[in-house]
N, C-alpha and C positions, 0 to 999 in steps of 0.2 A: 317657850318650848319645853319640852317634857326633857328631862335628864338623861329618861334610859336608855341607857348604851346597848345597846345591840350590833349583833355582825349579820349580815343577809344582804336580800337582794331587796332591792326597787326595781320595780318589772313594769312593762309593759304589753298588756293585750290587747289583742286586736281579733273583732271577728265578722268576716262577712254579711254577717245578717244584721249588725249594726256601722250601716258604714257612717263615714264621719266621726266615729267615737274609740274613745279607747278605755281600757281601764288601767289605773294606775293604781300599786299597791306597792308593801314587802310581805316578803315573807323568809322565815329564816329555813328554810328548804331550797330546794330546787326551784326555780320557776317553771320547768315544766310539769310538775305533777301541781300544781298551783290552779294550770292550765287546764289539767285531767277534772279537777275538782269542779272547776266552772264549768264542763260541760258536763256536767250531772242537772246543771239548771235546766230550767224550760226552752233554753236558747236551741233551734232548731240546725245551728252549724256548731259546729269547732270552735272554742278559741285557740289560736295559737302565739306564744311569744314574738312579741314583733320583736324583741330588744328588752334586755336587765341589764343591773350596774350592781355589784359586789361589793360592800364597804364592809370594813372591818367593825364601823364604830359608826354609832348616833344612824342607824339606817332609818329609824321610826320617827329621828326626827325631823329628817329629809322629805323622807314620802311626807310627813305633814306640814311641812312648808312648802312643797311641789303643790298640793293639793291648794295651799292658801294662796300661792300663784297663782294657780289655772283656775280662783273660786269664778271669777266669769265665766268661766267654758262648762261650770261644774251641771252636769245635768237634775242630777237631784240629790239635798243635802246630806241624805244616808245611803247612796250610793257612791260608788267610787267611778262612776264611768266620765269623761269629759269630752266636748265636742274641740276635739284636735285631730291633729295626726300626729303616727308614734317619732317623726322626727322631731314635730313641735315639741313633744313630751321629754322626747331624748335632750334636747339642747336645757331644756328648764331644769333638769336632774343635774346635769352636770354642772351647770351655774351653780345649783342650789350648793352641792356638795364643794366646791370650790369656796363660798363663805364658811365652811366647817375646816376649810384646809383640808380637804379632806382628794384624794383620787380612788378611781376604780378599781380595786384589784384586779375584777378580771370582769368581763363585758359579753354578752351574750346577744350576736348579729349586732355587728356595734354601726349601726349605720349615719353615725358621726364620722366614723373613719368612709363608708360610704362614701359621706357627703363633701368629706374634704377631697374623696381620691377625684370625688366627680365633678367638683369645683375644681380641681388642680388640673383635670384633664380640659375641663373648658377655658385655663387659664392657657392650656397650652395650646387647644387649638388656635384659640384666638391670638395668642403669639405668632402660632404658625399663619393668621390669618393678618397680623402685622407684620411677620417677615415679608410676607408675599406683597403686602401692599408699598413697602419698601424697596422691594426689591423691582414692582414694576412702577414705582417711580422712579427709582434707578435710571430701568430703562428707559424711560421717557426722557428723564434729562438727559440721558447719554444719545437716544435720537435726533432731541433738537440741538444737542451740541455738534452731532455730525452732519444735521440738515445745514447747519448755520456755517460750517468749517467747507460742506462743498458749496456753499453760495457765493461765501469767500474766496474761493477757487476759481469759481465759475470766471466770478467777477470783475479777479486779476487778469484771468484769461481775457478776456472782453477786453480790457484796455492795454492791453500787449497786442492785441491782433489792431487794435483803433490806432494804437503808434505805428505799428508798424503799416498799416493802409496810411496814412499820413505821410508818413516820408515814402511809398510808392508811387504818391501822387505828386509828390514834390520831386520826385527822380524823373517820374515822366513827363513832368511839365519842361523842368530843365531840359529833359533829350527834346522835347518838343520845340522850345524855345532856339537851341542849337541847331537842332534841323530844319528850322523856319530860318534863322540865319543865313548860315552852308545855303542855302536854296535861293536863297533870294542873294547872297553872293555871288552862288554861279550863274543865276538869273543876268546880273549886273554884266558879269564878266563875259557871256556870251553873247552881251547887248554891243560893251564895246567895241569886242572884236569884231563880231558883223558889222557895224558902221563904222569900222575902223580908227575906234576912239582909243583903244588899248594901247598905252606904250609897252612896245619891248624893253626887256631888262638893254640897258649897253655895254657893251663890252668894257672891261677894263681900260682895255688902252686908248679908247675915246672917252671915260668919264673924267668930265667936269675939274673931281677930286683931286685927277695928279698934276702934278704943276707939271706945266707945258716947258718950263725950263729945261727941269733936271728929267724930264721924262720925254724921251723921243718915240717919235709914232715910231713903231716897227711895221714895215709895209707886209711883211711877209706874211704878221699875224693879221694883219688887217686886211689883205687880201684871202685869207682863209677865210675869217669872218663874212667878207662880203660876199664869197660863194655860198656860204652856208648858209647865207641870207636869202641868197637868189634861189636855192635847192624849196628850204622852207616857205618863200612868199613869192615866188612866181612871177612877175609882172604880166598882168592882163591885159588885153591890148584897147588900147585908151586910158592907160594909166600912169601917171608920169614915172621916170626910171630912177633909180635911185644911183646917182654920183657921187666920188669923194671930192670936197672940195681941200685941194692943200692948202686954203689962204687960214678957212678956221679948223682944217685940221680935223673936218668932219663928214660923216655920209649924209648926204642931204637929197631931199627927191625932187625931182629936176621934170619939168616937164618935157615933151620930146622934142617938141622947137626948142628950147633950150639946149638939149643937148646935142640938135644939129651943128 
């Protein structure tokens, strides 16, 4: 590479009537009167500055290793035009200049800064389009957590109402079982009575229990009894009569020749 030091620009032009191309140069002016210069050519638009780079130092020898980059793209070996775009252009300048050690002083439509604001903005939508998918997976989990939590609910419910239908059928069997009893005992006992199978309770002072020594009939009480007998059970006529006998000390039913 060539020694001389130089301060300028490395430019970039761009013009409508050549699309897909640009031109790349320095020059130690302005780039835009650079611009003015090239449409004095045969070119029937404008060029205009897409973008230039300011270096204080080795600018000529930049533009000539940019050029020895882009010599693929290069349209024709004494012209400076190359088949890019001016970002493709922008990123090779700045590499190049970066081997020099070298930065921009100052940047003209620096569409590096463009392209990182518009990468930065796409990194943040799609952040914003990772929160979101986060956040309704979130939601999702948080739905089948709650789908899952009332199922579990449901489900205790269901076997709380299955215990308790279990022991309501074991309460009713029981009342069943006891009122089939009761029934069929007073069945019994009104069986008795009609055909006259039922013993009456007896009185104390003729049970069995007291000893006949030390316990004397009392007539008084036992003729009360016997009324209260006679009130309660009537004797029907053809039916033998109920007498006390004093031998065993007891009411016994006598038939009526008998007790002629």
């Amino acid at each position: 590479m060539s020694s001389r030091a130089t301060t300028g620009w490395v430019y970039v032009l761009s013009n409508e009537s050549h699309v897909g191309m640009v031109k790349i140069g320095f020059s130690a002016g302005r780039p835009e009167h650079r611009a003015r210069e090239m449409n004095g050519t045969n070119s029937p638009t404008p060029f205009e500055v897409a973008t230039a780079f300011l270096f204080e130092d080795h600018v000529y020898d930049i533009e000539q290793a940019v050029h020895e980059r882009l010599a693929g793209c290069r349209v024709s070996p004494n012209r400076e035009f190359f088949r890019c775009s001016p970002l493709e252009a922008a990123h090779v300048i700045v590499e190049i200049a970066k081997s020099f050690d070298l930065g921009p002083l100052k940047v003209l439509n620096d569409l590096l800064e463009g392209e990182v604001e518009r990468k930065r903005r796409e990194e943040d939508a799609k952040c914003g389009e990772d929160d979101q998918v986060d956040h309704l997976e979130k939601y999702v989990q948080g739905l089948h957590q709650r789908i899952a939590e009332k199922k579990r609910r449901e489900e205790e419910y269901e076997e709380r109402c299955r215990i308790a239908d279990e022991e309501e059928e074991r309460r009713l069997a029981a009342e069943s079982d006891k009122s089939l009893k009761d029934e069929e005992e007073y069945e019994d006992e009104e069986y008795e009575e009609k055909e006259g199978l039922r013993e009456e309770p007896m009185p104390d002072f003729l049970s069995e229990d007291k000893e006949e020594e030390s316990q004397p009939i009392d007539l008084e009480v036992g003729e009360q009894w016997f009324n209260s007998e006679l009130r309660t059970h009537p004797p029907r006529e053809g039916t033998p009569g109920l007498t006390f006998n004093p031998f065993s000390k007891r009411f016994e039913w006598r038939d009526e020749d008998e007790t002629h």
